[in-house]
N, C-alpha and C positions, 0 to 999 in steps of 0.2 A: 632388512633384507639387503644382501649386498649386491652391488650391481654388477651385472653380467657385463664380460670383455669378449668381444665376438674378435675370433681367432680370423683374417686374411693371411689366405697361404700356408707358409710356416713359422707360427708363434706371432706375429703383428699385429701388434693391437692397431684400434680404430684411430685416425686423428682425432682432436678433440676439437669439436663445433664452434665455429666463431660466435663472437657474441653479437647479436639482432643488431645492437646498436651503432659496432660497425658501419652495417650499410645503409639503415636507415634513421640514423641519426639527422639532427639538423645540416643540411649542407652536403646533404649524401649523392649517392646516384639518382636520387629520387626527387631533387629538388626542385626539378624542374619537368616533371610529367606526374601523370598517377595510371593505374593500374583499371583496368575495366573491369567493371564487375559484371560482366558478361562474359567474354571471351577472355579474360584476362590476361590481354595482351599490355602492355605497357604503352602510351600514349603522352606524346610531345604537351605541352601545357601552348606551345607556339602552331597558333592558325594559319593557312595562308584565306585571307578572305575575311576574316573576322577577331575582334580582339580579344573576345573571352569564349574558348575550347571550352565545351563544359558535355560533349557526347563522344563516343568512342570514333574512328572515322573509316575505322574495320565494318564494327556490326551496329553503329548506329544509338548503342544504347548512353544511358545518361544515369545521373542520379538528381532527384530533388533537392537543388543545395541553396539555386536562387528563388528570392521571395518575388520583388514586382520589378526590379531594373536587371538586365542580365550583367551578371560578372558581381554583383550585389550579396554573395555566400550569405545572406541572413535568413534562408528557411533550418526549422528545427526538424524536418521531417525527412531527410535523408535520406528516401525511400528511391528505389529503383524506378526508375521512367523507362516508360515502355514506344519505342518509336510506331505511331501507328500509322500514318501516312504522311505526306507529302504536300503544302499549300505553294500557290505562287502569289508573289505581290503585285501589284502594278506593274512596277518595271520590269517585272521577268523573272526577281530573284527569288529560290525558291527556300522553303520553310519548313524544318521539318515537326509534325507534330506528334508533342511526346504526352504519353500519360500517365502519372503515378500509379505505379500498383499497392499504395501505402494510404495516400490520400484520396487519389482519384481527380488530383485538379492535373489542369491539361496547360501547356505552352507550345508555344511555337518557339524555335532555334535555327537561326542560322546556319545553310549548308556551308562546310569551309570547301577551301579549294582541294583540299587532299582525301576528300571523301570516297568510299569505292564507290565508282557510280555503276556496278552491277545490284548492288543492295539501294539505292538511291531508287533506281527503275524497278524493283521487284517491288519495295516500298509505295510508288505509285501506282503498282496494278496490285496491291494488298485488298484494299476498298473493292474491288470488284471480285475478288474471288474470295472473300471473307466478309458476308454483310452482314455479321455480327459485332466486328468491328465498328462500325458507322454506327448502328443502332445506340453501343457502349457508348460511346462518344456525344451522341446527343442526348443522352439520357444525364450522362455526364454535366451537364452547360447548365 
């Protein structure tokens, strides 16, 4: 089958597609951020507040990628983490807790400093107006 030439205007064919590798090659635009798989906005791999970004700092989401030490990329399950609420530590700082939608194992993540804190504060009154949540969560543990 031969391929169709879509006509721009009069008689102009189409440019012809760069190749992927281009831009996402090794050392590309991308070498330093990754892409949310939520919002898929594009996000700095550079925290203020913490040394290893590993959640979006738009809408909060993450993937399963660390196993027991953060910054650690040795989980195989890759799955989508679900930010469900909000802990604080001792000192004040606070912690957000994510859940796989793949595994179902739960962590806590460091909030960096460039977080939106209107999703940060919706995130903490989630638990109260969602107590299906909490339930998930201890059923969870």
């Amino acid at each position: 089958m031969p391929r169709r030439t879509h006509a721009r205007g009069r008689g102009q064919d189409r440019r012809p597609q760069r190749h992927k590798d281009v831009l996402h090659g090794r050392g590309g635009h991308r070498a330093h951020d990754f892409r949310c798989v939520h919002c898929r906005l594009d996000v700095p791999l550079d925290a203020p507040g913490t040394a290893h970004r590993n959640h979006c700092p738009h809408c909060l989401a993450s993937l399963h990628v660390d196993r027991r030490t953060p910054g650690d990329r040795g989980s195989d399950c890759r799955g989508r983490m679900e930010a469900l609420g909000v802990s604080a530590r001792p000192d004040g700082e606070w912690m957000i807790i994510h859940q796989c939608r793949s595994c179902g194992e739960l962590s806590a993540n460091r909030i960096a400093g460039d977080d939106n804190a209107l999703a940060l504060v919706r995130l903490v009154f989630r638990p109260l107006t969602d107590t299906g949540i909490a339930r998930r969560a201890l059923l969870a543990m």
